[in-house]
C-alpha positions as CSV (number, residue, x, y, z in Angstrom):
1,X,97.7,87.1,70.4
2,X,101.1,87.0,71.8
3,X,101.3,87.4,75.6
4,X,103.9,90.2,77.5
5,X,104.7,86.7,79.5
6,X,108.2,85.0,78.0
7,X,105.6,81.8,78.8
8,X,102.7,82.6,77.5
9,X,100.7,81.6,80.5
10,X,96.6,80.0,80.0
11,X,93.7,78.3,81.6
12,X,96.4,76.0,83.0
13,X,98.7,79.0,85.0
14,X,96.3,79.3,87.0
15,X,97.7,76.5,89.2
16,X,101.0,77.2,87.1
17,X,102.9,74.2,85.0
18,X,103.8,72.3,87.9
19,X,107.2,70.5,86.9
20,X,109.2,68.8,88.6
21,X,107.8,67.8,92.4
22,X,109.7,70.4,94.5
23,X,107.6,72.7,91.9
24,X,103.9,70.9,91.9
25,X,104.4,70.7,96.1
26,X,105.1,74.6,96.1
27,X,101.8,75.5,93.8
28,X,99.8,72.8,96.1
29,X,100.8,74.9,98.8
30,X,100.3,78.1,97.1
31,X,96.5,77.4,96.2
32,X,96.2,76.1,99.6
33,X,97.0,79.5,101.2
34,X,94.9,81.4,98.3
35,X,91.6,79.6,99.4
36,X,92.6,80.0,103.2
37,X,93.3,83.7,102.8
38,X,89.8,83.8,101.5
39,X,88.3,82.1,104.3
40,X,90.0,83.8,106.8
41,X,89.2,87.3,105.3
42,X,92.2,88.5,104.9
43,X,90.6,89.9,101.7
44,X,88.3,92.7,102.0
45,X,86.7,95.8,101.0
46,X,89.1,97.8,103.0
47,X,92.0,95.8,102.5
48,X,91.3,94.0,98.9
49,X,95.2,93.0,98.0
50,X,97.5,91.2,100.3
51,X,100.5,89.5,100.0
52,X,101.7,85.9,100.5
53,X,105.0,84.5,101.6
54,X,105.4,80.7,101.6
55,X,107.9,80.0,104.5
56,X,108.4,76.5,103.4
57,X,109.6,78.3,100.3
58,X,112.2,79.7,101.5
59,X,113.6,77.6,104.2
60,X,114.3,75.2,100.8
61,X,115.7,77.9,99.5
62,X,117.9,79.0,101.7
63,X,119.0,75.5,102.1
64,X,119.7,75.1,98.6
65,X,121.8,78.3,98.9
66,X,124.2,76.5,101.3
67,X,124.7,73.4,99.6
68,X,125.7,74.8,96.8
69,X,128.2,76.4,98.0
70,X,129.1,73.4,100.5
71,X,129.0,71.2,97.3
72,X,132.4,73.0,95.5
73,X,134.0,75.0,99.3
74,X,137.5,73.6,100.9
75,X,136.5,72.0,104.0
76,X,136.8,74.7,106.8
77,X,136.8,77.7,104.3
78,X,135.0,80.6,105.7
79,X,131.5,81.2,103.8
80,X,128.7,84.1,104.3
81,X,125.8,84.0,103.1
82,X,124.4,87.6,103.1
83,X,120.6,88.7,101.6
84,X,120.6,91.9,100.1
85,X,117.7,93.8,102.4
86,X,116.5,95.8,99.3
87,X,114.7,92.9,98.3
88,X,112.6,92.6,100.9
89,X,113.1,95.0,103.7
90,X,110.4,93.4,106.0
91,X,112.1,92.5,109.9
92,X,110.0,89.0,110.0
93,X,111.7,88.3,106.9
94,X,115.1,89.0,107.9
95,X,115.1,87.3,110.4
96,X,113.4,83.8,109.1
97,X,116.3,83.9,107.2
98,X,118.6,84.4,109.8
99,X,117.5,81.5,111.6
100,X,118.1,80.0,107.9
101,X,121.6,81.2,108.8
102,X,122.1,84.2,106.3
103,X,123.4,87.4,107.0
104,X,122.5,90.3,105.8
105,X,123.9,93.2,102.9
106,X,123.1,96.6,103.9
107,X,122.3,99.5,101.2
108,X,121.2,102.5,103.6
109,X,121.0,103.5,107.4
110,X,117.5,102.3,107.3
111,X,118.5,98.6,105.8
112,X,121.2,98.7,108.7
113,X,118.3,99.4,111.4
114,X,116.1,96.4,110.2
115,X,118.7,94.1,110.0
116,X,119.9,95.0,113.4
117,X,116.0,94.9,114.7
118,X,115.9,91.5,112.9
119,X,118.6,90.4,115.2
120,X,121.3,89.8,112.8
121,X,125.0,90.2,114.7
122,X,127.5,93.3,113.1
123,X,129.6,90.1,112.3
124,X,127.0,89.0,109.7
125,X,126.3,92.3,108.0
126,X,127.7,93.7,104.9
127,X,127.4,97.9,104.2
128,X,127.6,98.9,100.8
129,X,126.4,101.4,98.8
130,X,128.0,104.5,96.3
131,X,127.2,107.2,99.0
132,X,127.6,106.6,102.1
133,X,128.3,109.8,105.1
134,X,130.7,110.5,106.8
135,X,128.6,109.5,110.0
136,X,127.4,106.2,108.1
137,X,131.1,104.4,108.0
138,X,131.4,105.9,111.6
139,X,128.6,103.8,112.9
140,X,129.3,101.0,110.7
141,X,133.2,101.3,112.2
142,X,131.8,101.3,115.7
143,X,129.8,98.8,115.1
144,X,132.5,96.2,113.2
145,X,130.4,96.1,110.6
146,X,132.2,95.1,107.6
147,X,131.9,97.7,104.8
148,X,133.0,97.5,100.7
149,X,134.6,101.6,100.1
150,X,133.3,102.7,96.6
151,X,135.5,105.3,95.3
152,X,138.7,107.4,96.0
153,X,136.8,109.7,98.6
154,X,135.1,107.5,100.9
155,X,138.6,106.1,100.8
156,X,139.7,109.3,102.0
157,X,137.5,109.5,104.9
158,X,138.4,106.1,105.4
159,X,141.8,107.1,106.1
160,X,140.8,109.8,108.8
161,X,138.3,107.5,110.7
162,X,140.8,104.5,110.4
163,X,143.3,107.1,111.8
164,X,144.7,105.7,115.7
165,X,142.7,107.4,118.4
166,X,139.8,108.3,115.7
167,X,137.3,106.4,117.2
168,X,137.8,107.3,121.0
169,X,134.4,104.7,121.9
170,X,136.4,101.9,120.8
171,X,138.8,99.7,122.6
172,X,142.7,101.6,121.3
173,X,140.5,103.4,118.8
174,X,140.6,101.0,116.4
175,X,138.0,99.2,114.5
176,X,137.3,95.4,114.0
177,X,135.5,96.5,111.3
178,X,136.7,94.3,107.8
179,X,136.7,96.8,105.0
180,X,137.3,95.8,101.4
181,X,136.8,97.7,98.6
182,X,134.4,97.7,95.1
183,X,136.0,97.3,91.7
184,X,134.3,97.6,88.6
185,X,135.9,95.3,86.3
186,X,134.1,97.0,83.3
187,X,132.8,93.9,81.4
188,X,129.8,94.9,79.9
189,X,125.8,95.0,80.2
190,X,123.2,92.1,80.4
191,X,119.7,92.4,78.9
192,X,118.3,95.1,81.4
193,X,120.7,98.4,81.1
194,X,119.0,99.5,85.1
195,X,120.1,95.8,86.2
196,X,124.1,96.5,84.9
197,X,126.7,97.3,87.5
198,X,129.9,96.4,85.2
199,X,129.2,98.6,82.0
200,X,132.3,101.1,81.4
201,X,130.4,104.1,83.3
202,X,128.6,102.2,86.0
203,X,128.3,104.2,88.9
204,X,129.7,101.8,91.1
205,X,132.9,100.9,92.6
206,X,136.7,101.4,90.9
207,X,136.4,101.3,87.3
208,X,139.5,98.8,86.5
209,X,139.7,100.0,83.0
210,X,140.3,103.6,83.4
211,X,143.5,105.0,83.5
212,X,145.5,104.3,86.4
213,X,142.9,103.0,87.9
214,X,143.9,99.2,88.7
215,X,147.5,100.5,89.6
216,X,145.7,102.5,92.2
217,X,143.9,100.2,93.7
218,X,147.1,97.8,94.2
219,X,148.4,100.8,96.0
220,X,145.8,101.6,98.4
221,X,145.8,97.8,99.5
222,X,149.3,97.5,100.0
223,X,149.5,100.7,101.8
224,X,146.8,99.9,103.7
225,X,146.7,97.0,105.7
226,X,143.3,97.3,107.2
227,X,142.1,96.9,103.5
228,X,141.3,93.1,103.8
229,X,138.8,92.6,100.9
230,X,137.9,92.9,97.1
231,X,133.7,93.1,96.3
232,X,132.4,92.9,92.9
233,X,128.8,92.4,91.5
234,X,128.2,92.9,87.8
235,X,124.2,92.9,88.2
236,X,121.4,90.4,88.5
237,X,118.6,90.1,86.1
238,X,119.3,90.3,82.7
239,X,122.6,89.1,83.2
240,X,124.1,85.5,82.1
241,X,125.6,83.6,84.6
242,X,129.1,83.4,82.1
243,X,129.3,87.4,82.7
244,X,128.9,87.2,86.2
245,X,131.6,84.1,86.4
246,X,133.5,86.5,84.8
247,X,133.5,89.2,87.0
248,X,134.0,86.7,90.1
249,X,137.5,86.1,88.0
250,X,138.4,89.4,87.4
251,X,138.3,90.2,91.2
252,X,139.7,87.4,92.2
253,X,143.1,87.9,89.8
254,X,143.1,91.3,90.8
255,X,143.6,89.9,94.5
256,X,146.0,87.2,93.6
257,X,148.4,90.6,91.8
258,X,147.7,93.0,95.5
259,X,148.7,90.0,97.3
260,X,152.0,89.5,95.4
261,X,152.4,93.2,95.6
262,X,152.1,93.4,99.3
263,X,154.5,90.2,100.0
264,X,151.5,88.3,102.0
265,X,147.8,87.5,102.0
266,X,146.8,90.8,102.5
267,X,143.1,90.5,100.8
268,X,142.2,87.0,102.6
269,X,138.0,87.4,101.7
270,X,136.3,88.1,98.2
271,X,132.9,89.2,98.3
272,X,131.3,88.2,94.6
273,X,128.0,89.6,95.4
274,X,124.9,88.0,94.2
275,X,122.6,89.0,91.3
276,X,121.4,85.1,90.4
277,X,118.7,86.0,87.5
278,X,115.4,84.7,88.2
279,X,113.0,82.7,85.9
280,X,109.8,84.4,85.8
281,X,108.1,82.4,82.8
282,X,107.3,79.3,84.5
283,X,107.4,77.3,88.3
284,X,111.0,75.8,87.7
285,X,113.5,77.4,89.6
286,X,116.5,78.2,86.9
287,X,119.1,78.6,87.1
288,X,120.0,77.3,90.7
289,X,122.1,78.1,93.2
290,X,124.2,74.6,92.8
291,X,124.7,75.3,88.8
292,X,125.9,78.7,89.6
293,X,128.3,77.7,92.0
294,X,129.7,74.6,89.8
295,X,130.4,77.2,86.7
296,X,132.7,79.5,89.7
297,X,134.3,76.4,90.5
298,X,135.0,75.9,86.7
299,X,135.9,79.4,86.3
300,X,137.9,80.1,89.1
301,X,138.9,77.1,90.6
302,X,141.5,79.0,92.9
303,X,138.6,81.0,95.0
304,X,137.2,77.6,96.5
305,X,140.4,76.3,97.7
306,X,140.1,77.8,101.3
307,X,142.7,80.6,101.4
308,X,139.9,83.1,100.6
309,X,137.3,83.9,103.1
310,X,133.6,84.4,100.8
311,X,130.8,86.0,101.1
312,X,127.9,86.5,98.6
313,X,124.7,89.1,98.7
314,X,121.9,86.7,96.8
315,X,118.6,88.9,96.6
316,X,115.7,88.1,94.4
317,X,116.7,85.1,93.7
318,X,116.3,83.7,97.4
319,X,112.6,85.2,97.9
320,X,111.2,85.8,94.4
321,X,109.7,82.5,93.8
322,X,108.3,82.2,97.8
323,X,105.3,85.3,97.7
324,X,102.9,86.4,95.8
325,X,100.7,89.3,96.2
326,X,96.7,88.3,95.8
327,X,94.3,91.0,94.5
328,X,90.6,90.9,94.3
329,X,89.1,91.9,90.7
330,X,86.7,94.7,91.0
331,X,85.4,95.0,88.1
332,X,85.5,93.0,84.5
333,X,85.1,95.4,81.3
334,X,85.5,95.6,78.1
335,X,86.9,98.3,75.6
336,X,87.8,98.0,72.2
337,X,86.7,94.4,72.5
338,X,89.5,93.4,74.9
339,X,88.3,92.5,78.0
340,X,89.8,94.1,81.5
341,X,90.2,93.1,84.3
342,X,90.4,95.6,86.8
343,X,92.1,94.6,90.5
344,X,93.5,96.2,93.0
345,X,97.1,95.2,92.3
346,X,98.8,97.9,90.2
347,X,101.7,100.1,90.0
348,X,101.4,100.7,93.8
349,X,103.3,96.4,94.4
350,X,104.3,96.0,90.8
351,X,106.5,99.1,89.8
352,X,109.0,97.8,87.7
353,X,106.6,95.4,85.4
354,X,104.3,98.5,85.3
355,X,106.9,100.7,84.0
356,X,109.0,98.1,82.4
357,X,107.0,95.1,81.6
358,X,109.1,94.0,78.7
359,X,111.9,93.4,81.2
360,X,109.6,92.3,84.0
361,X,106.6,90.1,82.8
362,X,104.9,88.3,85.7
363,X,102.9,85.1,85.3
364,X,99.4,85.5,86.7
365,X,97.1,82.7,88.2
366,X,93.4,82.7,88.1
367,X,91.6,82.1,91.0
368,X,87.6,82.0,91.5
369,X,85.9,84.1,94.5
370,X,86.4,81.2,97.1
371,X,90.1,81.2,96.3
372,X,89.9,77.6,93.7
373,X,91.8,77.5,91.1
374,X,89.6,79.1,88.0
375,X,88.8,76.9,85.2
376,X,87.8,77.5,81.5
377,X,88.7,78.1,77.7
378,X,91.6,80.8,77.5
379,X,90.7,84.2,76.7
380,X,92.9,86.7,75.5
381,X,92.4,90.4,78.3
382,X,94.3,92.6,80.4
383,X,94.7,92.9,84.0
384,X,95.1,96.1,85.5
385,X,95.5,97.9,88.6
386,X,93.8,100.5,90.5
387,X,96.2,103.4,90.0
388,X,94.7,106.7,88.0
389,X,96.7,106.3,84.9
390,X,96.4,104.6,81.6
391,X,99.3,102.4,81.6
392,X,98.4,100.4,85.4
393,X,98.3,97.5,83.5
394,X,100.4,94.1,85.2
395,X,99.8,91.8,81.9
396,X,98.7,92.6,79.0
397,X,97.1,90.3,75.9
398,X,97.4,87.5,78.5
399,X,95.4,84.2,78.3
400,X,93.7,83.2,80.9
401,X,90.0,82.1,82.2
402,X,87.8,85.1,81.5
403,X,87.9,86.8,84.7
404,X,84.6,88.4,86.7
405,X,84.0,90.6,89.1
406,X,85.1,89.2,92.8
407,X,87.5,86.6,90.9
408,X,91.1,86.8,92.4
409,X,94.3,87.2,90.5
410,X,97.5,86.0,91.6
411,X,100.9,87.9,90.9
412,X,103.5,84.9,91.0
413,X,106.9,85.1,91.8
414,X,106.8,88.9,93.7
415,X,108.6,87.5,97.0
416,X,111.0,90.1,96.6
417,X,110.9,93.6,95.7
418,X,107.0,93.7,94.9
419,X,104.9,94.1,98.3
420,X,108.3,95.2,100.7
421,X,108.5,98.2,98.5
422,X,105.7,99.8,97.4
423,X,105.1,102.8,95.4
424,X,103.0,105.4,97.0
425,X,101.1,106.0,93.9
426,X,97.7,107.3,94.7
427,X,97.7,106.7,98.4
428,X,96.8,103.7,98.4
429,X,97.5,102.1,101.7
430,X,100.0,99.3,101.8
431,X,99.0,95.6,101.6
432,X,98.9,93.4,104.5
433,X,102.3,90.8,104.4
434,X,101.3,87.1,105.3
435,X,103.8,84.3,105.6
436,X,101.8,81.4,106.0
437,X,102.9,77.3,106.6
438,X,100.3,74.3,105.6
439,X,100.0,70.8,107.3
440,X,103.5,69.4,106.1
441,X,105.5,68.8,108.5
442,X,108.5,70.3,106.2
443,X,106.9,73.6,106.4
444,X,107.4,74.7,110.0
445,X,107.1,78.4,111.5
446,X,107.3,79.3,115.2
447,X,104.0,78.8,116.5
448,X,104.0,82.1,118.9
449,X,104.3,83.9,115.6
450,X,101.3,82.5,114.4
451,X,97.9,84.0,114.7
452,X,95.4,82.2,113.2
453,X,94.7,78.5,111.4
454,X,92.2,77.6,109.1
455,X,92.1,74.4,106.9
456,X,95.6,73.4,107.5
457,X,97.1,76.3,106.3
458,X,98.7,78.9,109.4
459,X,99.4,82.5,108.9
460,X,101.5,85.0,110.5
461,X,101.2,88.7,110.3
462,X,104.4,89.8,108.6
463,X,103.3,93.6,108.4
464,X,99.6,94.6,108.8
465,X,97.5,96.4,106.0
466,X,98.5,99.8,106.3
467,X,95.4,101.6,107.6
468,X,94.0,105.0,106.7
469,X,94.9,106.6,109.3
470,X,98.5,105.9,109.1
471,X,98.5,106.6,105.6
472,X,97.0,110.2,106.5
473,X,99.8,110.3,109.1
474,X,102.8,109.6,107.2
475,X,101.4,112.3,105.0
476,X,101.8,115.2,107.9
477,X,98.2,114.6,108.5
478,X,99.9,115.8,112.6
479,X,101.2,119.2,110.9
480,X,98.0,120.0,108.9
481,X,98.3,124.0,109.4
482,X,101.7,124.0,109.4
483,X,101.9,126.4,105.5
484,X,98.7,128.1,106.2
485,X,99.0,129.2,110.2
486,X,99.1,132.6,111.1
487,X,103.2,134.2,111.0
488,X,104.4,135.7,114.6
């Protein structure tokens, strides 16, 4: 039977197809921390799913990121690396990969708080987002936070806050604040319609291809000399990497014509956003950062010869491939003569392959109850999760070592999005977060973050399991009477 999986993944995913070494060193360190997560009890009846992060993982990663880039740049041209917080809106996380040197890209007033908390300077965060208040580009402003305006309106309030003596906190009123602005070049859709930021009625940014539209947006740079940059991102995964090339060229014309139209360099950075699809059928990381930035340099060879300051906002594809979230099996079953397998890992870390799994297939590893890698003739069953519905499945038809109850199963590649944003389905609390090193001396992690070690293999608390009691009090468990209590 065909698996949901675009690889359909069997007895020998449970350690995963190990590749090329980079790949086999990152599984070696991934069973590691699976059988020291058991022996450390981080598994348990009260807190049977947690989640993994593999810090070597993304240190490599991250390094990767910046050689790419370094690989087709002008010497000296100005580079920022931002990570869009919506993909893993965790402090610790942010700032590991500050210390990896990226920045951050802000969605929210919430994403702006945890990057702040993570330590990451207003000179290396990026705000964008289709609605933003009033008091939101305020802040941001005061701040010098650099922000991308979305539509006519927020270019409107722009105006007023950008106004001299409209911001009476700062230094002559004025802001340091770098503001571009989001175009829309309309190019089309990839493979996952919700993933698409360029179709023709996007929600986002200037759509180029409406009427008057481009002309506009020449006009509000030129008259607006505090308008120093152009952002574009035509969507992530789903999307080929000639699309997205495309829409890095589109932006980067458009700021070539506002240049010539304003007599100088007026736009002087191009923020091409990030959206790098991820492979989730096997261990290889495809495509990379460095084939990416090679088919820019083809495409647009004028955006890396250092007059244009650049900044990207990579998401999933910096942590995807890091974590995994681990999940004890509960119970095995049958019905209908498939077998079930039924874990603790549902809906609740695993919304979108819940909801969507044709777009969002996850591999799954096989792991026995001491956390080994589970062994045995394929068998065709489903894995679901705890939530009360019929459709809390996270494979289905999937090959794998017949699983039992107290097995583990292993959702791979779920370093970004799955356990940072759960779904409240059920109230069931949030898993514990766990970046952990092992004994290379590659993998390195502060040691006053660590707080525990156990057969090579250190842990850190990222975000503890949420606990009953804080699940009952984010609920207004504190304002239990508050519709039934007697009126004055």
């Amino acid at each position: 039977m065909a698996s949901d999986s675009p690889e359909t993944p069997g007895a020998s995913d449970a350690s995963g197809s190990r590749g090329s070494p980079r790949a086999a060193a990152a599984v070696a360190r991934r069973d590691a921390a699976v059988r020291a997560a058991v022996a450390r009890g981080l598994l348990s009846d009260e807190h049977p799913v947690a989640a993994l992060l593999d810090v070597a993982s993304v240190r490599e990663t991250a390094a990767a990121l910046h050689a790419a880039f370094e690989e087709v740049t002008a010497p000296g041209q100005r580079v920022l690396h931002s990570f869009a917080v919506k993909a893993s809106s965790l402090v610790p996380v942010l700032r590991l990969l500050a210390d990896c040197g990226l920045g951050c890209e802000v969605a929210s007033p919430g994403e702006l708080a945890l990057a702040r908390a993570a330590g990451v300077g207003p000179d290396r965060i990026v705000l964008d987002s289709p609605a933003k208040t009033s008091g939101e580009l305020r802040e941001a402003l005061e701040l010098g936070i650099a922000l991308n305006a979305d539509n006519r309106q927020e270019l409107e309030r722009l105006d007023a806050l950008t106004a001299p003596g409209a911001l009476p906190s700062l230094s002559g009123g004025r802001s340091a604040s770098p503001v571009g602005l989001r175009v829309n070049p309309q190019l089309g859709g990839g493979s996952i319609g919700a993933m698409s930021t360029a179709t023709a009625t996007s929600k986002f940014g200037f759509a180029l291809q409406d009427e008057g539209a481009r002309e506009f947006v020449v006009r509000a740079c030129v008259e607006r000399p505090w308008i120093t940059r152009l952002h574009c991102h035509v969507g992530s995964q789903g999307m080929p990497l000639e699309k997205m090339a495309s829409g890095v060229a589109a932006t980067y014309e458009l700021a070539e014509e506002i240049n010539r139209a304003a007599g100088e360099r007026r736009i002087d950075t191009l923020d091409i956003g990030g959206g790098l699809p991820v492979n989730f059928g096997s261990e290889e990381v495809s495509p990379t950062f460095a084939e990416y930035a090679r088919l820019l340099r083809d495409t647009v060879p004028g955006l890396f010869d250092g007059r244009y300051g650049l900044v990207t906002e990579f998401g999933r594809s910096v942590l995807a491939k890091c974590g995994l979230v681990l999940a004890r099996v509960e119970y095995a079953k049958s019905s209908g003569g498939r077998p079930i397998a039924v874990t603790h890992a549902g809906a609740q870390v695993a919304v979108r392959t819940v909801f969507a799994p044709e777009a969002w297939p996850l591999r799954v590893a096989a792991y026995d109850g001491l956390g080994r890698p589970k062994r045995g003739a394929p068998v065709v069953q489903d894995i679901a999760g705890p939530c009360c519905f019929a459709g809390d499945l996270v494979a289905r038809g999937r090959e794998l070592p017949e699983l039992a109850s107290a097995d583990l199963v292993a959702l791979l590649d779920t370093g970004a999005y799955y356990f940072s944003t759960p779904f409240d389905y059920n109230s069931l609390p949030r898993p514990g977060v766990y970046g952990f090193t092992t004994g290379d001396p590659a993998s390195t992690a502060a040691d006053d973050a660590t707080d525990g070690a156990d057969g090579g293999v250190r842990f850190a608390t990222v975000r503890p399991p949420q606990t009953l009691d804080d699940l009952v009090a984010a609920s207004g468990g504190a304002q239990r009477d508050a519709l039934t209590a007697p009126r004055p």
